[in-house]
N, C-alpha and C positions, 0 to 999 in steps of 0.2 A: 413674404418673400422679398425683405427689403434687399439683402442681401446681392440676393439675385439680379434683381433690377439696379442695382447701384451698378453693375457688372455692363449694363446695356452698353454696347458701342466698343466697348473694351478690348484688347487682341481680335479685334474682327467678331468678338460676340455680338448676338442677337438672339431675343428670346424664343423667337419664333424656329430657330434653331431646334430648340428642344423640342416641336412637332415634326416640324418641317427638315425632312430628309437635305441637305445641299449637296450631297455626291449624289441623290438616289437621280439628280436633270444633270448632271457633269459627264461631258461627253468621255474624260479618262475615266472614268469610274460606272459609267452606268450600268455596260454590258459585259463587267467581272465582278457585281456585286454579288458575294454570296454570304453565307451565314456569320463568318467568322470574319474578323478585319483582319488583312494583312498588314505588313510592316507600312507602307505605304499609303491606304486608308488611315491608320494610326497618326498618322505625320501631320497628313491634310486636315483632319479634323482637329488634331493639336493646335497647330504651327497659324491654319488660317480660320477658323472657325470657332476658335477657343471653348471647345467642347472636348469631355473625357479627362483632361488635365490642364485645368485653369492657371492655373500658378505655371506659366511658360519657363520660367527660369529655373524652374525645376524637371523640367523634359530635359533627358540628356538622349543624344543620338546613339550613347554607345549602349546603353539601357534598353533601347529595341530590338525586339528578337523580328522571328519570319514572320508569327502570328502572333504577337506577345510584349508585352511589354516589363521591365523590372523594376520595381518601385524600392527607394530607398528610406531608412530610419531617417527617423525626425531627430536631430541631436537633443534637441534641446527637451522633449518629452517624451521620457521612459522611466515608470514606477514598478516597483513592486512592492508586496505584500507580507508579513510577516507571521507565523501562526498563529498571532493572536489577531491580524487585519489588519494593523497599523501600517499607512500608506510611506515609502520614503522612495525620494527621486535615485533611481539610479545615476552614479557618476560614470562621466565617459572617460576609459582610463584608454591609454596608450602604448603601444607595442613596435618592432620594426616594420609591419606591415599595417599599421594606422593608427586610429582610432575606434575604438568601439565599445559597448556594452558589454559585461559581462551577465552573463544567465546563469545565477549559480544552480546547482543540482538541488532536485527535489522543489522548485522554487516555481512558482507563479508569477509573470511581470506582464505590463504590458505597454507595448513600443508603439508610437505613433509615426504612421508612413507619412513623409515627407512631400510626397503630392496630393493639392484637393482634388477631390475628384468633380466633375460635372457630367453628369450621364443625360441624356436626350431619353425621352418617353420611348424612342424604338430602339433602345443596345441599352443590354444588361451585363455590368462586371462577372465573373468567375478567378478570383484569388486564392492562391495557394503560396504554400512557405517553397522557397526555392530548394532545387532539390539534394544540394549541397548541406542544409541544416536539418532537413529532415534525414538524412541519414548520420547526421551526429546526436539522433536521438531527441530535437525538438517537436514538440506537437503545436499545430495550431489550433486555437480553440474556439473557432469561429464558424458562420456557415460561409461557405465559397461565394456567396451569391449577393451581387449588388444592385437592388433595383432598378429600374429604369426611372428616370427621374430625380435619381440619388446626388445630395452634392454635401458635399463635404469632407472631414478629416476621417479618415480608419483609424482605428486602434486596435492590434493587433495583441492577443492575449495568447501568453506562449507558457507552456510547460516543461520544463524541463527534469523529463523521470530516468536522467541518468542518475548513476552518482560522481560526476564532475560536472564541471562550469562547462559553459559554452561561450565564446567570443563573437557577438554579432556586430560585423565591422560597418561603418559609419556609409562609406566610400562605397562600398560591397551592393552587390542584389541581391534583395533581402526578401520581398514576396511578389511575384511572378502573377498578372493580372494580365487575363484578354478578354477580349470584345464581344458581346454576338449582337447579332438584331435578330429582333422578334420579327413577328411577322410585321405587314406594314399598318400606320396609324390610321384608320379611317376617320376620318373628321364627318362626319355626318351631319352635323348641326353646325356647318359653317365653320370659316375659320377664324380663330381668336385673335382679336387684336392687344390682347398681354399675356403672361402669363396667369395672374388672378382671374381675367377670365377663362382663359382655359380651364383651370380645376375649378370653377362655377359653372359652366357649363357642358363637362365629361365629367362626372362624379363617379357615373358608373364603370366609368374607365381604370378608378379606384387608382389614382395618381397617390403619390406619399403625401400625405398629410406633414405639413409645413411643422408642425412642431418635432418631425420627426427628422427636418433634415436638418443639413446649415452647422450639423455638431462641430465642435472645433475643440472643445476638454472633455480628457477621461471623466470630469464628473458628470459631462452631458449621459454620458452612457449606464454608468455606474448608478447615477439617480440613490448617493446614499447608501450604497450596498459595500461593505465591505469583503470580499470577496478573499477566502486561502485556496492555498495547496493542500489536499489529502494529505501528500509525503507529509507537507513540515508536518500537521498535527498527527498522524501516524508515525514518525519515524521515532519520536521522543516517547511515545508510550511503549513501542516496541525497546529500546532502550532501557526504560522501564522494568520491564517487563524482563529483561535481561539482568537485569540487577537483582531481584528476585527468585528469577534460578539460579544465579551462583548464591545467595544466600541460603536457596533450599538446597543446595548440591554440600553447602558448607556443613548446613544441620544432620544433611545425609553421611557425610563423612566422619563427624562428631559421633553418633548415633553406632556408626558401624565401628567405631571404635569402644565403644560402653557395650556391644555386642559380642566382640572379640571378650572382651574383659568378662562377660559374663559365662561364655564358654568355659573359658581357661578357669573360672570359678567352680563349672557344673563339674569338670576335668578332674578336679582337686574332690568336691564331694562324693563324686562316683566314686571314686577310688576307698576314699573313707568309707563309702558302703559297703562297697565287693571286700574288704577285711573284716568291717563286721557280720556280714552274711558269712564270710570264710571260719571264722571264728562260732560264731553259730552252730554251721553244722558239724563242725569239728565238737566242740563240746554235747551238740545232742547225737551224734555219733557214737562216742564215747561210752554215753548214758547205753545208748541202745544193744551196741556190742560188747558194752564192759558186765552188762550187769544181767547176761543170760543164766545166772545164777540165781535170780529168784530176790534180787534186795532193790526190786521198783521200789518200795515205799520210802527206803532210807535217798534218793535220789528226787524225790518230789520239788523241796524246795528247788530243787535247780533246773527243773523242768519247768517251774512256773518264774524264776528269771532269765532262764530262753525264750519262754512266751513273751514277757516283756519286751524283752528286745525286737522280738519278730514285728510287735507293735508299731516298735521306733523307727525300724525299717519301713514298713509301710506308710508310715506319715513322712519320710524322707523319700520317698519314691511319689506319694502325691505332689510333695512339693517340686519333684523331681518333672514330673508331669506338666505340672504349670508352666516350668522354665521351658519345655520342649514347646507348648501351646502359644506361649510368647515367639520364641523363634519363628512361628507358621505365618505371625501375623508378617514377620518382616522379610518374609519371601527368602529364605536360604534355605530354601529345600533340599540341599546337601546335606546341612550341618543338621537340617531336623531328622534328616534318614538317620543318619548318625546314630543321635541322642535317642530317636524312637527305640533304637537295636540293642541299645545300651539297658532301657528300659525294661524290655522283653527279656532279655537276659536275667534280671532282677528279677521279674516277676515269675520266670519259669524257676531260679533259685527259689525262690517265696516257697512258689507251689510245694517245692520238693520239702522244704524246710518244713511246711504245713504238715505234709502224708505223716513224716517222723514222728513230731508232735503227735498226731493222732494216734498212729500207732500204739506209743509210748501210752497215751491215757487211756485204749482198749485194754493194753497190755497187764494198769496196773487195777482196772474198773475185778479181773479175771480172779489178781488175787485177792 
């Protein structure tokens, strides 16, 4: 606790401060003390007992609320983090209403408040972002709560899950901190004459452990950790991931183009078929009604290259078949209703083409 004790004597400090209540025997204060410090309590313990905000010259009067106090950015330390964790000083850039930091969107930084704190064993801090950045969409990413005992620098870790920057001005009230007392300290085993002995002699009072306090750099806290934003590494894969679908939306459009074309292909050989089915039965027609004169046998060969073709037909309507089975896979349930109908058509031609045929070779088995 070197620290601390370098401190003795200092703006009215004294360690015994930190047990020992000095408003809880002050005739202005003793019979309105209650949980929360007012603006007033805030001042006294500041101004003459350098306790709560060590660094005096960093107390500003206009900074104090009714119950509350507002702590400002450290200029000079604010980092943030980049998707891959690599650490870089935020610059303080400049506008007509000051100085400040920018918080760019999707971004992880962390700003250090401008007062040390000194908290006494009986008042514990409660910190929040002022309420002016929390509705521009900054998170703080901290717990609210500052031990009793606590001294040192905050580091405030902010997120920002807009999609624009945000300006945290220099000058400005940045995070909003009050007071409370716990109950009161009972000294039971006497009272300490330093602070080392105090935390050797209340262990069980579970005081901060000295390596815990006294922080003053982000690496005190960080201990090594490089620390991102979700956003940054999420928003580049979604990105990603967006280039991808216009590459499949690309191959989809390709695709439905080699589809059309296949169509307007089926279009052309259906056609080709319905003339050679027309053709067909026109000549086994022919046969059937030309020749109820009894000269089946002189007509065979041509009965057996109608059979032929009726063949050709069928392995053009299998193939025909495929190309409709293709279509199914690639969800155009229009155009396969289509092409099914087109199908069935053929196939009911076949049929009838068939019965002829048959007929024709009962006809000629007779003579």
């Amino acid at each position: 606790m070197s620290n601390e004790t370098s401190l003795e004597g200092q703006d009215g400090f004294q360690e015994r401060y930190l047990w020992e209540d000095p408003l809880r025997y002050d005739e202005r204060f003793k019979d309105k003390i209650g949980p929360v410090l007012v603006a007033d309590e805030i001042r006294e313990y500041v101004t003459k007992y350098g306790l709560l905000i060590a660094n005096k010259e960093c107390f500003f009067e206009e900074n104090l609320k009714g119950a509350s106090y507002s702590m400002r950015p450290d200029q000079n330390e604010a980092w943030e983090f980049d998707e891959k964790g690599k650490q870089a000083r935020l610059e303080v850039e400049e506008d007509d209403a000051g100085k400040y930091y920018r918080v760019k969107q999707n971004s992880l930084v962390y700003i250090r408040l401008q007062q040390y704190l000194r908290l006494p064993f009986y008042i514990i801090g409660r910190h929040n972002l002022t309420i002016k950045y929390v509705y521009q969409g900054l998170l703080l990413g901290t717990g609210p709560q500052v031990d009793p005992g606590w001294f040192g620098r905050i580091y405030i870790p902010l997120h920002n899950f807009t999609n624009r920057d945000v300006k945290v001005y220099l000058h400005k009230s940045f995070v909003s901190i009050d007071f409370v007392r716990t109950s009161h300290l009972i000294l039971e085993k006497g009272i300490p004459s330093s602070l080392k002995d105090f935390l050797e002699r209340y262990p069980e009072k579970r005081p901060i452990p000295e390596s815990k306090t006294g922080k003053d750099s982000l690496s005190d806290y960080l201990k090594g950790a490089t620390p991102t934003s979700f956003l940054q590494v999420f928003i580049p894969q979604v990105k990603d991931q967006k280039k991808d679908v216009k590459r499949g939306l690309k191959d989809l459009k390709g695709f439905e183009r080699d589809l059309k074309r296949s169509v307007k292909t089926y279009k052309i050989v259906n056609w080709g078929i319905m003339a050679a089915i027309c053709l067909a039965l026109f000549s086994v027609g022919a046969i059937f009604y030309g020749d109820l004169d009894g000269k089946l046998d002189s007509k065979l060969p041509i009965i057996l290259e109608q059979s032929k073709q009726i063949s050709e037909i069928r392995e053009q309507l299998r193939t025909l078949s495929t190309v409709v089975s293709d279509l199914t896979e690639t969800k155009k349930e229009s155009k396969r209703r289509i092409l099914n109908s087109k199908v069935n058509e053929l196939e009911k031609k076949m049929d009838s083409a068939d019965k002829r045929i048959r007929i024709l070779e009962e006809g000629m088995k007779i003579r």
